[in-house]
MIVEXDO-572102 format. One record per residue (C-alpha): residue in one letter; residue number from 1; x, y negated, z negated. Coordinates in nm, 2 decimals, decimal comma. Layout:
REM MIVEXDO-572102
{code=a	pos=NUM	xx=X	yy=Y	zz=Z}
...
//
This chain:
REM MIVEXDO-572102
{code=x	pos=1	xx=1,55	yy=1,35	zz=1,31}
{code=x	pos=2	xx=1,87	yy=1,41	zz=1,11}
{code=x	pos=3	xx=1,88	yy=1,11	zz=0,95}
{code=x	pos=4	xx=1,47	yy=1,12	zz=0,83}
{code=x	pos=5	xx=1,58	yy=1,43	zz=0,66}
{code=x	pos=6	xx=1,90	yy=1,24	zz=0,50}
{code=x	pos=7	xx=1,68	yy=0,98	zz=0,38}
{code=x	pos=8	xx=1,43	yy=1,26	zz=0,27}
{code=x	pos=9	xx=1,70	yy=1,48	zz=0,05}
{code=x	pos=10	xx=1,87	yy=1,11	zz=-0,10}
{code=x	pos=11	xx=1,49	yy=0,98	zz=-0,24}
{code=x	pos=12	xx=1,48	yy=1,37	zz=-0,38}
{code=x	pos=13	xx=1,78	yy=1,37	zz=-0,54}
{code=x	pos=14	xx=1,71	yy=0,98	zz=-0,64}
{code=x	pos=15	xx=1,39	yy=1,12	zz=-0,76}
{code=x	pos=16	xx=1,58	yy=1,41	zz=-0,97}
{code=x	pos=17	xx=1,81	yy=1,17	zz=-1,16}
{code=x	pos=18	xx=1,57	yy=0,96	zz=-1,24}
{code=x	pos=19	xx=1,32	yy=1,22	zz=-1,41}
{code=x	pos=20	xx=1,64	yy=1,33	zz=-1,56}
{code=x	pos=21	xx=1,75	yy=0,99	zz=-1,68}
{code=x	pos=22	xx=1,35	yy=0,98	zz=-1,82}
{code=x	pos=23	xx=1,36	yy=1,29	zz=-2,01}
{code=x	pos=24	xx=1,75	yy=1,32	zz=-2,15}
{code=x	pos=25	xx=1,78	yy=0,96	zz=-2,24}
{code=x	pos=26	xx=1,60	yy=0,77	zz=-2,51}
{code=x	pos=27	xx=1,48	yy=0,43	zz=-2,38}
{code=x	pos=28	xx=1,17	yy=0,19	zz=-2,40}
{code=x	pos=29	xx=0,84	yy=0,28	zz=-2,30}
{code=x	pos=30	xx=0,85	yy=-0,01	zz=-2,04}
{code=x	pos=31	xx=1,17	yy=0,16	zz=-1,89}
{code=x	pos=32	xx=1,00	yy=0,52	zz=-1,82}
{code=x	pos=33	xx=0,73	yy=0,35	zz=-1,74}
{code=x	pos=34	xx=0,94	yy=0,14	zz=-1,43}
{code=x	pos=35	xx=1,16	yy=0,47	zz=-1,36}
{code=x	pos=36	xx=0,77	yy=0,65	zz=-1,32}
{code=x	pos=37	xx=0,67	yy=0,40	zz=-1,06}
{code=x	pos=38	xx=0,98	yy=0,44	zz=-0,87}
{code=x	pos=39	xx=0,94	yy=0,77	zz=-0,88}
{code=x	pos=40	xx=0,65	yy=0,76	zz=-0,75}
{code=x	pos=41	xx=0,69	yy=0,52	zz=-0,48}
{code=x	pos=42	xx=1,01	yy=0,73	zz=-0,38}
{code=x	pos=43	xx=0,73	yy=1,03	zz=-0,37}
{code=x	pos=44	xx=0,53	yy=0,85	zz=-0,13}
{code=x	pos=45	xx=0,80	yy=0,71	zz=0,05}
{code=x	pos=46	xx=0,91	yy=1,13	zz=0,11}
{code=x	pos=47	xx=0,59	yy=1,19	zz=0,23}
{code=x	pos=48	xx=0,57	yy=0,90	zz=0,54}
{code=x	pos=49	xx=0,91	yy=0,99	zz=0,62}
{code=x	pos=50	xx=0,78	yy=1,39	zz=0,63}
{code=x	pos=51	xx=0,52	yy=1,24	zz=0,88}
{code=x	pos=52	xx=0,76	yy=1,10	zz=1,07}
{code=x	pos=53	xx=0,96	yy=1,41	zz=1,09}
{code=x	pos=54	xx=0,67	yy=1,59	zz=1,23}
{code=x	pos=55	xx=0,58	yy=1,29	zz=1,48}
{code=x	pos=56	xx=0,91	yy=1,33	zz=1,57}
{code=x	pos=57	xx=0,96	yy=1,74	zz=1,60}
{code=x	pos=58	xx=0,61	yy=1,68	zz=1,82}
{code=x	pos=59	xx=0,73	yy=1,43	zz=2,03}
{code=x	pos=60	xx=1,05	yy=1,64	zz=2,09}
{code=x	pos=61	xx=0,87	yy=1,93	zz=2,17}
{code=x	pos=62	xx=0,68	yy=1,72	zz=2,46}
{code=x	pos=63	xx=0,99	yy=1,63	zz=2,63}
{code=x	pos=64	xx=1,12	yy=1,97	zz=2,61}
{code=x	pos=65	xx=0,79	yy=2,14	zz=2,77}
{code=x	pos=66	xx=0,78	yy=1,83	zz=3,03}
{code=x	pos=67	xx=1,17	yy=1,99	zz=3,15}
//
């Protein structure tokens, strides 16, 4: 479980640079428009892994009612 919510906090922060990079720098419309995608795709990639994190709270809280 630690290490979904490492790989949670380093898309965020991934996530922040690149809308920072997008909004502070000046470059081509094609290169937002790549930095958008993987934006996005890191946004969706967040939420599986927040699924997974609940999957895996759930599954933990099995074993612990089974002791």
């Amino acid at each position: 479980m630690k290490s979904t919510t490492n790989k949670i906090e380093k898309l965020q922060a991934t996530n922040q640079k690149l809308e920072n990079k997008i909004t502070t720098t000046t470059i081509s419309k094609e290169e937002t428009q790549k930095m958008r995608i993987k934006t996005k795709e890191n946004e969706v990639n967040v939420q599986k892994l927040k699924l997974t994190q609940i999957t895996q709270q759930k599954d933990l809280e099995k074993v612990i009612s089974m002791l």
